[in-house]
GUGULUM-767832 format. One record per residue (C-alpha): residue number from 1; residue in three letters; x, y, z. Coordinates in nm, 4 decimals, always signed. Layout:
   pos   code       east      north         up
   NUM    ALA          X          Y          Z
...
***
This chain:
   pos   code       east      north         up
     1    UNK   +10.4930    +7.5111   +12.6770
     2    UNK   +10.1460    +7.4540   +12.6605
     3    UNK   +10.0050    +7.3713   +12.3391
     4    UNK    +9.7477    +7.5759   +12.1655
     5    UNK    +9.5537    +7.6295   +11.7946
     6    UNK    +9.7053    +7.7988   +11.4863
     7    UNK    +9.7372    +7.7186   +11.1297
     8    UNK   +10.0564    +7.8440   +10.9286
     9    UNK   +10.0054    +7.8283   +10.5256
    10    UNK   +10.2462    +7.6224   +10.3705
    11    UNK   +10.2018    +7.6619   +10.0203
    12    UNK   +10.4641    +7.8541    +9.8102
    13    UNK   +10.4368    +8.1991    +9.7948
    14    UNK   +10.5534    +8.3940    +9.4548
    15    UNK   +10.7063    +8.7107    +9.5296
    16    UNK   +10.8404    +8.9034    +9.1790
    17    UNK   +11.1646    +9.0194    +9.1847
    18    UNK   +11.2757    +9.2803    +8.9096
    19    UNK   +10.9782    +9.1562    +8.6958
    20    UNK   +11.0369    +8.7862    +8.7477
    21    UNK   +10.8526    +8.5482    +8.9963
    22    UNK   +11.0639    +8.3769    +9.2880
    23    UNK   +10.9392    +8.0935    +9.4515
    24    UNK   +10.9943    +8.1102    +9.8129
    25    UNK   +10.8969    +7.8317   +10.0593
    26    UNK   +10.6589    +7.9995   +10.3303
    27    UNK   +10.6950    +7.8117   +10.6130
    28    UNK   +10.8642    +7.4637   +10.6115
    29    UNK   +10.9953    +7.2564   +10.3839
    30    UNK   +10.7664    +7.0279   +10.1454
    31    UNK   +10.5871    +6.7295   +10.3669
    32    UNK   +10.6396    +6.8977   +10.7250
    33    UNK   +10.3151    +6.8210   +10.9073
    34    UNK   +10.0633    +7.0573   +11.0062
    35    UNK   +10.1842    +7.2461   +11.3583
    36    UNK    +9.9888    +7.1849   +11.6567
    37    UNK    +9.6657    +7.4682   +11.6137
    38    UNK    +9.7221    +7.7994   +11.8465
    39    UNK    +9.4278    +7.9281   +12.0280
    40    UNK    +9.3600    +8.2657   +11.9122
    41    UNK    +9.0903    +8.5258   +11.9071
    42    UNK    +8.8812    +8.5033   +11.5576
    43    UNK    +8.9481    +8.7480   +11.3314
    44    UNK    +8.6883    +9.0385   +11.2883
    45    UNK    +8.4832    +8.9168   +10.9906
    46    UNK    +8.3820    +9.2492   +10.7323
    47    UNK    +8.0613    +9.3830   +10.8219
    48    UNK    +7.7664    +9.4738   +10.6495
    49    UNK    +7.7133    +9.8563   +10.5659
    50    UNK    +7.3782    +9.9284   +10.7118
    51    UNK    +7.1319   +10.1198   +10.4546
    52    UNK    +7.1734   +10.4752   +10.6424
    53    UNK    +7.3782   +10.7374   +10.5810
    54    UNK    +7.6871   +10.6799   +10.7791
    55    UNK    +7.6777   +11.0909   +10.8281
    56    UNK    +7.3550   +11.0773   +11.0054
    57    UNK    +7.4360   +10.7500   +11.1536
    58    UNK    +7.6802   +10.5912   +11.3747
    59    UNK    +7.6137   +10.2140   +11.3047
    60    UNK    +7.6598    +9.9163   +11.6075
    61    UNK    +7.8837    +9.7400   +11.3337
    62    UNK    +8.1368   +10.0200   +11.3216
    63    UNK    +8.1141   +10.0979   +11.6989
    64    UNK    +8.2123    +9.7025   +11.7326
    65    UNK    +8.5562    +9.7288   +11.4940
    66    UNK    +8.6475   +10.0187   +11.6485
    67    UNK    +8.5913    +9.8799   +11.9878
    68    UNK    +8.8102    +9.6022   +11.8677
    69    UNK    +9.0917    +9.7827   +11.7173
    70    UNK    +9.0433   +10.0099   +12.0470
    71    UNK    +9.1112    +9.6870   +12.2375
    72    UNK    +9.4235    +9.5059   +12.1180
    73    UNK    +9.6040    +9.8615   +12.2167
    74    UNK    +9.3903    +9.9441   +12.5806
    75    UNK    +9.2562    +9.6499   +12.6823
    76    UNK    +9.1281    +9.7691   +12.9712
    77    UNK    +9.0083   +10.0946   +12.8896
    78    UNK    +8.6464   +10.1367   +12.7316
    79    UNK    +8.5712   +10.3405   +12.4036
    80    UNK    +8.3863   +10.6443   +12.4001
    81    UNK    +8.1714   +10.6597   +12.1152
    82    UNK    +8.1689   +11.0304   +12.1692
    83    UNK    +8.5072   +11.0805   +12.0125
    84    UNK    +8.4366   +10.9101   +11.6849
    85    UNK    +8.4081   +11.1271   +11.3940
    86    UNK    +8.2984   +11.0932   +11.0574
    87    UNK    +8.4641   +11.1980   +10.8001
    88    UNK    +8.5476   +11.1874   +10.3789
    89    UNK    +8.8659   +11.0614   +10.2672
    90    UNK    +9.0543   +11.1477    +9.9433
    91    UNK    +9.2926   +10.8720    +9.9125
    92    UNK    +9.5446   +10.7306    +9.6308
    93    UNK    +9.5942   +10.4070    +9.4909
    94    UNK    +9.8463   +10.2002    +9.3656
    95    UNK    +9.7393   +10.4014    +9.0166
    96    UNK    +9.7470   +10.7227    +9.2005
    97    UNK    +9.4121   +10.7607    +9.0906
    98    UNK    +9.1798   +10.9332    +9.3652
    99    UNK    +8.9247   +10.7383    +9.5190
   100    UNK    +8.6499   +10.8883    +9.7883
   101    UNK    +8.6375   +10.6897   +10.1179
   102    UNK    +8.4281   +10.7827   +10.3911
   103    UNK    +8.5213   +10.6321   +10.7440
   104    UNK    +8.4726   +10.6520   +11.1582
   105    UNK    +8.7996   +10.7951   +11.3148
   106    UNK    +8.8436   +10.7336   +11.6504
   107    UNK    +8.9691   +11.0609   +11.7759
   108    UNK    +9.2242   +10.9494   +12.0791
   109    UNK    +9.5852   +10.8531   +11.9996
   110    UNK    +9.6055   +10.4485   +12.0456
   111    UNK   +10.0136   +10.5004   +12.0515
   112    UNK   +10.3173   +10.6174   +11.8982
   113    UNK   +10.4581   +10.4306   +11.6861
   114    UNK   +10.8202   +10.5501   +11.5010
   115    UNK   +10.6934   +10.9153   +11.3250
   116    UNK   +10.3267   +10.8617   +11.3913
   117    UNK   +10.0958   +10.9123   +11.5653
   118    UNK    +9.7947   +10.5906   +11.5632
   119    UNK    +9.4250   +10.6004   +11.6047
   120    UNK    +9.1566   +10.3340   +11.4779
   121    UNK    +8.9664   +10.3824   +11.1769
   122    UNK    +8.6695   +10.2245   +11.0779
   123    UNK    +8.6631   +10.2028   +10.6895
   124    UNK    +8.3915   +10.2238   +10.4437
   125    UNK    +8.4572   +10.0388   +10.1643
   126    UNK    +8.2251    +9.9120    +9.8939
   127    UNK    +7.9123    +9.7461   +10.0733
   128    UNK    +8.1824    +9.6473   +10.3616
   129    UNK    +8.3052    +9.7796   +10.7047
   130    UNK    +8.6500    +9.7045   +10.7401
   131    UNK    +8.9404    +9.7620   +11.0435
   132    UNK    +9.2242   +10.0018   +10.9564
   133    UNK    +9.4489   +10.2553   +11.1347
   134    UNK    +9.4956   +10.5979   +11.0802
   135    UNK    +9.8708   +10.7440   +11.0899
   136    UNK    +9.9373   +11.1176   +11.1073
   137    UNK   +10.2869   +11.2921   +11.1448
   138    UNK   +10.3925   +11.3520   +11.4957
   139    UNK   +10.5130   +11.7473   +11.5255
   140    UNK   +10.8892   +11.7700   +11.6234
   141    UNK   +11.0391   +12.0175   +11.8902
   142    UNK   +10.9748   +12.3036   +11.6459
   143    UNK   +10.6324   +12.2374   +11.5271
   144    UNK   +10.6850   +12.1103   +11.2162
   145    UNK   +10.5611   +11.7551   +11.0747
   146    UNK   +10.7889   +11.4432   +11.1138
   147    UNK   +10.7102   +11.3403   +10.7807
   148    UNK   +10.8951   +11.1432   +10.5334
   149    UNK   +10.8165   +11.0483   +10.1469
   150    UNK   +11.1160   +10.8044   +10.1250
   151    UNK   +10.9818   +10.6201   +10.4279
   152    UNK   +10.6096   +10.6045   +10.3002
   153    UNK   +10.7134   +10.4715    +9.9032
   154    UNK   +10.9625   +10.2034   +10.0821
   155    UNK   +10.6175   +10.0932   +10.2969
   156    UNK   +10.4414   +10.0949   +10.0054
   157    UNK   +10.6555    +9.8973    +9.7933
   158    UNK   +10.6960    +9.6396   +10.0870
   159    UNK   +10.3120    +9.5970   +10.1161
   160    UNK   +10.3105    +9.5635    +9.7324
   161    UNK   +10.4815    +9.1949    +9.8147
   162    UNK   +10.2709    +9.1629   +10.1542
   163    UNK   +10.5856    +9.1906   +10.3707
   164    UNK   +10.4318    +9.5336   +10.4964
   165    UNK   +10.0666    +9.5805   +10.5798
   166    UNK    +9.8526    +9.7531   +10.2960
   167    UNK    +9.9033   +10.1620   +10.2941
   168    UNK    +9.7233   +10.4747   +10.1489
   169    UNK    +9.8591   +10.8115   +10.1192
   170    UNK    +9.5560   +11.0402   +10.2188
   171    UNK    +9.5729   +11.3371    +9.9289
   172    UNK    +9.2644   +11.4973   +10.1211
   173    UNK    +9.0048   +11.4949   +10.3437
   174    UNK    +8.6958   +11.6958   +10.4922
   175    UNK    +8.6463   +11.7207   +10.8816
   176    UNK    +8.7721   +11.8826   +11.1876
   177    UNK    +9.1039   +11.6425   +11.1808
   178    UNK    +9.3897   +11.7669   +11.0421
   179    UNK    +9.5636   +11.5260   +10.8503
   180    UNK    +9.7973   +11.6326   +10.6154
   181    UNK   +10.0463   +11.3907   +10.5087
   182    UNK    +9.8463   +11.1238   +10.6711
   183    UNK    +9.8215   +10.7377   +10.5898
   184    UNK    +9.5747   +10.5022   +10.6384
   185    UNK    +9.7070   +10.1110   +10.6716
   186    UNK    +9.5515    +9.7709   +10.7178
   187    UNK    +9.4788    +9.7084   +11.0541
   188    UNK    +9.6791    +9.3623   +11.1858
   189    UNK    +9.3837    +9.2239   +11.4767
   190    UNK    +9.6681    +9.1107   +11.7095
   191    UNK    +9.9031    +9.3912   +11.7151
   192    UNK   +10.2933    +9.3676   +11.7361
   193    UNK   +10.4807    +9.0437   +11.8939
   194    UNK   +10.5112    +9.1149   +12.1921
   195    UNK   +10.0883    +9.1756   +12.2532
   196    UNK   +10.0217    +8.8533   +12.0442
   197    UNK   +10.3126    +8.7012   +12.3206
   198    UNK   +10.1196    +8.8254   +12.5874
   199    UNK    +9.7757    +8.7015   +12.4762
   200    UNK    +9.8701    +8.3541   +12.4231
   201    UNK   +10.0579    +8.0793   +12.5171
   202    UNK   +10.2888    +7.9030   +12.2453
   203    UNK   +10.4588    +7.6024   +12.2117
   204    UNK   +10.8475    +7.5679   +12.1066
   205    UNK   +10.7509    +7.4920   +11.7252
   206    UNK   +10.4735    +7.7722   +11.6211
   207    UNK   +10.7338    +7.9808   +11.8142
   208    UNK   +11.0098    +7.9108   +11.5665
   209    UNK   +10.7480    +7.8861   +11.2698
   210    UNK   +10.7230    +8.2659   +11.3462
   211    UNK   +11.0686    +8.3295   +11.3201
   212    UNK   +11.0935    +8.1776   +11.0033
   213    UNK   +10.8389    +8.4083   +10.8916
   214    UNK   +11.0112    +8.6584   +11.0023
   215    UNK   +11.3033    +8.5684   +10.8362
   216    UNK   +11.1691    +8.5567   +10.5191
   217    UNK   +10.9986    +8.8929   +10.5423
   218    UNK   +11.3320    +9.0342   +10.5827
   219    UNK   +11.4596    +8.8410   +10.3136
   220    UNK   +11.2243    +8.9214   +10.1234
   221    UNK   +11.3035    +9.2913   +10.1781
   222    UNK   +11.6208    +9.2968   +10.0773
   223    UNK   +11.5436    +9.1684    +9.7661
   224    UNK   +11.3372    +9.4938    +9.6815
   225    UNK   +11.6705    +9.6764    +9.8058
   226    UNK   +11.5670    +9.8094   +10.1114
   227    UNK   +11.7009    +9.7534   +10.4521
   228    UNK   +11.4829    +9.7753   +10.7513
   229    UNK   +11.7540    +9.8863   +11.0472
   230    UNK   +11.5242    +9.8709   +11.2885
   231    UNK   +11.4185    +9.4656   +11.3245
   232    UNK   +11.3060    +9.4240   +11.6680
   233    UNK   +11.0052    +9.2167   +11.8225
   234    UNK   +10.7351    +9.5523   +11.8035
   235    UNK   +10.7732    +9.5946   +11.4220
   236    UNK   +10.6693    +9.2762   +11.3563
   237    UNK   +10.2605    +9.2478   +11.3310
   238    UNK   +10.0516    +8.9841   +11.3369
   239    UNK    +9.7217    +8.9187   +11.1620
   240    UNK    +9.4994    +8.6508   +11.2294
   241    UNK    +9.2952    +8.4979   +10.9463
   242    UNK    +9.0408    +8.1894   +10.8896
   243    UNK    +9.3510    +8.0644   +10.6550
   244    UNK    +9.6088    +8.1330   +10.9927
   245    UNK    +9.7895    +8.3883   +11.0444
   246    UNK   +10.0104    +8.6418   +10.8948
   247    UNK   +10.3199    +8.8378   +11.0236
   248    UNK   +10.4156    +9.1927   +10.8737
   249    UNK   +10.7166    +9.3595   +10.8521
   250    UNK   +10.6104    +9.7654   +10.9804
   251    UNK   +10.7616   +10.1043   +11.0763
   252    UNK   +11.0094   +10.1988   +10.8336
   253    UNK   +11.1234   +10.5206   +10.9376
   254    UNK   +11.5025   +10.3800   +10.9400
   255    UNK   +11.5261   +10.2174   +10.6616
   256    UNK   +11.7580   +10.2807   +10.3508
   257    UNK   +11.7413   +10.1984    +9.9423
   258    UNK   +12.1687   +10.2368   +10.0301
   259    UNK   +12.3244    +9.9115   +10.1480
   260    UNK   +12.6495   +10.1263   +10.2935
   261    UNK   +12.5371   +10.3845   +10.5679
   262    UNK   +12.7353   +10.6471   +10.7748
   263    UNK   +12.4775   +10.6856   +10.9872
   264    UNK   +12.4034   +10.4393   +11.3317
   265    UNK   +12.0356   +10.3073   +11.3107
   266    UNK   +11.8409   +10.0733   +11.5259
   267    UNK   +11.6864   +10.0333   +11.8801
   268    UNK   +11.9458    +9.9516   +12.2063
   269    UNK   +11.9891    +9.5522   +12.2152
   270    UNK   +11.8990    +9.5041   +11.8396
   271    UNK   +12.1995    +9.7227   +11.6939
   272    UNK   +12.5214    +9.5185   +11.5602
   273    UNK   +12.8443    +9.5342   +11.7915
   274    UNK   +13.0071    +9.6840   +11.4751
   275    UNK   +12.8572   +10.0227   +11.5683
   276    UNK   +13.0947   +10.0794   +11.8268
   277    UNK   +13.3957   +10.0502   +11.6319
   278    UNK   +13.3757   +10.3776   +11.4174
   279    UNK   +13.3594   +10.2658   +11.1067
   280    UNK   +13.3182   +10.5018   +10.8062
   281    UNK   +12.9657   +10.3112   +10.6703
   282    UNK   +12.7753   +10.0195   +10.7582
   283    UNK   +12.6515    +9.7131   +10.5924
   284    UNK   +12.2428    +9.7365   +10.6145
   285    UNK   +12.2346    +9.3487   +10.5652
   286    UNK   +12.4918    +9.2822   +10.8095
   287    UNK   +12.2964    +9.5143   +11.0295
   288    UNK   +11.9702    +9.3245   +11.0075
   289    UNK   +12.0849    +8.9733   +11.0257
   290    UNK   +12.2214    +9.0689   +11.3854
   291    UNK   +11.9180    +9.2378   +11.4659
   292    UNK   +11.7006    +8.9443   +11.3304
   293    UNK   +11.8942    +8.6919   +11.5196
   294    UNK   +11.8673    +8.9238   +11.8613
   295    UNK   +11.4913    +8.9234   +11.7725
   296    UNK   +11.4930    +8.5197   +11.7145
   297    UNK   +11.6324    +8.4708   +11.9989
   298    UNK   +11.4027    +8.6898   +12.1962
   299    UNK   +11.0699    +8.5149   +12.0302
   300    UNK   +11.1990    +8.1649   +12.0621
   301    UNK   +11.3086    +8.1808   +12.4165
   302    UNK   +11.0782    +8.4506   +12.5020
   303    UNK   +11.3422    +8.6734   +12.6690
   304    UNK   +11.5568    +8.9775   +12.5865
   305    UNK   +11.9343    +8.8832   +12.4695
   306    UNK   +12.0472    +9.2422   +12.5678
   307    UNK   +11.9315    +9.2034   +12.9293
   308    UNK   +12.0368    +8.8015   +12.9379
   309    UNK   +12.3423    +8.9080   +12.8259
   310    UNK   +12.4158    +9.1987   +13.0914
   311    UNK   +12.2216    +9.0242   +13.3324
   312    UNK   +12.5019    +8.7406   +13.3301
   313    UNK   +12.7900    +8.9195   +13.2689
   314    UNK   +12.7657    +9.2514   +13.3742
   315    UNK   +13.0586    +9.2264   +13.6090
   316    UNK   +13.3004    +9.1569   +13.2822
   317    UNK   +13.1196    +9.4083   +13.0391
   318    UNK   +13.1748    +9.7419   +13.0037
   319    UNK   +13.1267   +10.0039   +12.7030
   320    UNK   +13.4834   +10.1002   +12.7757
   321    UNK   +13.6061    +9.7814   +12.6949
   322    UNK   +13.4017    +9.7531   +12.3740
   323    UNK   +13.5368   +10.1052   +12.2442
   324    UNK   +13.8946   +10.0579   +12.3520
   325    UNK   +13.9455    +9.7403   +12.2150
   326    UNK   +13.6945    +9.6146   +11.9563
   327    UNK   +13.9126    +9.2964   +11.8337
   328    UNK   +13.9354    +9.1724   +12.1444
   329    UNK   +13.6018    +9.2389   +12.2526
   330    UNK   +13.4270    +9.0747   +11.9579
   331    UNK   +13.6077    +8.7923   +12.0133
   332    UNK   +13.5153    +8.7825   +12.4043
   333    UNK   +13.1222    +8.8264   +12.2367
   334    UNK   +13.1246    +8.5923   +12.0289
   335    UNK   +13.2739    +8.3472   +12.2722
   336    UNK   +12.9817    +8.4398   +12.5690
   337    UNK   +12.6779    +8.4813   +12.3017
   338    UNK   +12.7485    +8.1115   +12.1930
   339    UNK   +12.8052    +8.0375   +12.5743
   340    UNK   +12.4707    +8.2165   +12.6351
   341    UNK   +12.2965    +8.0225   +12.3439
   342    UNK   +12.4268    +7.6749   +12.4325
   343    UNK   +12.2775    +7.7287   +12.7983
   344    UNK   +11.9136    +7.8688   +12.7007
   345    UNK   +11.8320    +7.6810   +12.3909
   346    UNK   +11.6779    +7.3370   +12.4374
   347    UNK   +11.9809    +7.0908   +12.4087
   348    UNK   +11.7956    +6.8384   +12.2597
   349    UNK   +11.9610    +6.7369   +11.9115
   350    UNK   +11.7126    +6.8783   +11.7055
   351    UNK   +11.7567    +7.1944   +11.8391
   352    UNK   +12.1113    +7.1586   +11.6784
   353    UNK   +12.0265    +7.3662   +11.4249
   354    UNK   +11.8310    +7.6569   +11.6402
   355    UNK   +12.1636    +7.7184   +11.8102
   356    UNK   +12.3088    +7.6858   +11.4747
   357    UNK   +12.1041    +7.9901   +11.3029
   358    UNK   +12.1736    +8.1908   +11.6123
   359    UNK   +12.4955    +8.1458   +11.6563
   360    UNK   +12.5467    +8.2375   +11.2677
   361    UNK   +12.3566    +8.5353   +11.2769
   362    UNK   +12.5268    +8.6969   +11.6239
   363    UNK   +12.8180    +8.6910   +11.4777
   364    UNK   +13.0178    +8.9647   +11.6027
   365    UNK   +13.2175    +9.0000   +11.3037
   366    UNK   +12.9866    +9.1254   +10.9887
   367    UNK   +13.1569    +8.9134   +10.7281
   368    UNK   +13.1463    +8.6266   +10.9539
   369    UNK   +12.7455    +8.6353   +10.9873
   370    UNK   +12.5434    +8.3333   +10.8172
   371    UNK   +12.2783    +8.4692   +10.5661
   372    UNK   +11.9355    +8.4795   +10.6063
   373    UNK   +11.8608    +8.2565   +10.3855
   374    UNK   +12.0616    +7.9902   +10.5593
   375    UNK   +11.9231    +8.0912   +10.8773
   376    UNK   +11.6094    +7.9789   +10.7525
   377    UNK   +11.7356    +7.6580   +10.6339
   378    UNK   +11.8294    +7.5628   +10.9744
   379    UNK   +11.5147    +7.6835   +11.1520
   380    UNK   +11.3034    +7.4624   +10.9126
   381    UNK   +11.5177    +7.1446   +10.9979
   382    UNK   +11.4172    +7.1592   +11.3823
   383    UNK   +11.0563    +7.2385   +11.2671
   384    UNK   +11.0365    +6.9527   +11.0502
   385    UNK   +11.1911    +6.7013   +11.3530
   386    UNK   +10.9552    +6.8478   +11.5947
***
């Protein structure tokens, strides 16, 4: 793959856990060199808030960060500045104290993302224009708001660690939009995986550099007790700094504080095999180390292992057989997955330990998965030989 610029922090980041600090290694283990830089847009740099009143004027610094946010989700669609509105924000923070923010809302729905609807805001904060997004409740069948407190206070605590990006409740707000029980959240300048994918062109080690911070993001989660169910390229974000770059862990409109579920949750080619055998609960760890390693493999070889997978053996696969006989079907998986894995992953030795973490985590059997933690083990030994 062709080579291109990035830089990936390396120090060790503290995370507290039940009012203790643990140390977790960020990237790669202590003495890895540098990876190669990846060639990436610059980050939008705060701008200055002009002297006028943003109420009687619509500055060419807030145009720009809308026209930026605007542009990592329609690229080739131009910005009206017509449909950007001004308006005063009543917003908590982590004190639930009430702070007055006046901002530029883009009025047109960017996309749909989980419950939410998405559109850019422009953010006036101290002497400082800064990128966020705007997230109101999308209206179900009957008209009423698909809006969830559980889902907001698990994105809040996430962000409190920096596995999610930065979120705050609106409490009120003066304008012509409605938006009750809206959010507004840190804006990540190069959008979900698979947009960063598309933008740039990455070599075989910043590739699995990202998976190991994607790894520990979900590690990371489940040490706050909450599991995601819903780990898949597009909720992972990625945010481009002078420092490098950052990935987030977002949309958690799945997730659970209960480790044993009744309920199936996921996206189609992410969900564990053990969803099709009945089972009274579910294991939200097992559950995301499947769907992490379905999502590793997708980033590191750049392809889907749901469509791989059915691509190759869609003559010998069939629901049917999965329901009717899960024991003998997981043990047909496991054998084709590894088959699968063996034939797509570099064979080069030091990939030993890619197929490795893989093969661990698509386990078909739950209690036969590797952890997470391990999984990052062996992704940081191929790093640190490449």
């Amino acid at each position: 793959m062709t080579k291109g610029q990035n830089n990936f922090t390396k120090e060790v980041v503290m995370f507290p856990v039940s009012g203790t600090s643990q140390e977790i290694q960020a990237i790669t283990a202590s003495g890895t060199p540098s990876p190669t830089p990846l060639s990436i847009a610059t980050p939008m740099s705060d701008r200055s808030t002009p002297s006028q009143s943003p109420r009687s004027m619509i500055s060419v610094a807030a145009i720009q960060i809308l026209k930026e946010i605007h542009a990592v989700f329609r690229p080739s669609q131009p910005l009206c500045p017509s449909r950007i509105l001004v308006h005063s924000f009543n917003i908590a923070n982590k004190n639930r104290t009430l702070k007055t923010r006046e901002a530029f809302i883009y009025d047109e729905i960017l996309v749909r993302a989980g419950q939410s609807e998405v559109r850019g805001v422009c953010w006036i904060g101290g002497k400082k224009y800064k990128p966020f997004l705007l997230l109101t409740p999308k209206r179900n069948s009957e008209g009423r708001l698909m809006y969830s407190e559980a889902e907001m206070k698990m994105h809040m605590c996430a962000a409190g660690l920096n596995i999610a990006p930065k979120l705050y409740p609106c409490r009120r707000v003066d304008g012509t939009l409605s938006l009750t029980k809206s959010s507004i959240v840190r804006f990540a300048n190069q959008g979900d995986l698979l947009l960063f994918f598309e933008k740039n062109t990455l070599n075989s080690k910043i590739l699995i550099e990202i998976a190991i911070n994607m790894a520990i993001q979900v590690d990371n989660l489940h040490l706050l007790k909450i599991y995601h169910c819903d780990i898949k390229p597009e909720n992972f974000l990625v945010h481009n700094l002078d420092s490098g770059i950052h990935i987030f862990l977002s949309d958690y409109g799945l997730a659970t504080r209960e480790q044993k579920f009744s309920s199936k949750r996921g996206t189609k080619g992410y969900t564990p095999p053990e969803y099709a055998s009945f089972q009274e609960s579910y294991d939200g760890i097992a559950a995301d180390q499947f769907a992490l390693g379905a999502t590793i493999f997708a980033v590191v070889l750049q392809k889907s292992l749901d469509r791989v997978f059915e691509h190759k053996y869609k003559t010998r696969f069939t629901i049917s057989d999965q329901l009717l006989d899960y024991d003998g079907f997981s043990l047909f998986r496991d054998k084709e997955i590894e088959a699968l894995i063996d034939e797509y992953v570099d064979s080069a030795p030091n990939f030993e330990p890619v197929r490795k973490a893989l093969k661990g985590l698509l386990k078909t059997n739950p209690m036969e998965r590797i952890s997470i933690k391990e999984a990052i083990s062996l992704l940081t030994e191929t790093v640190a030989s490449l």
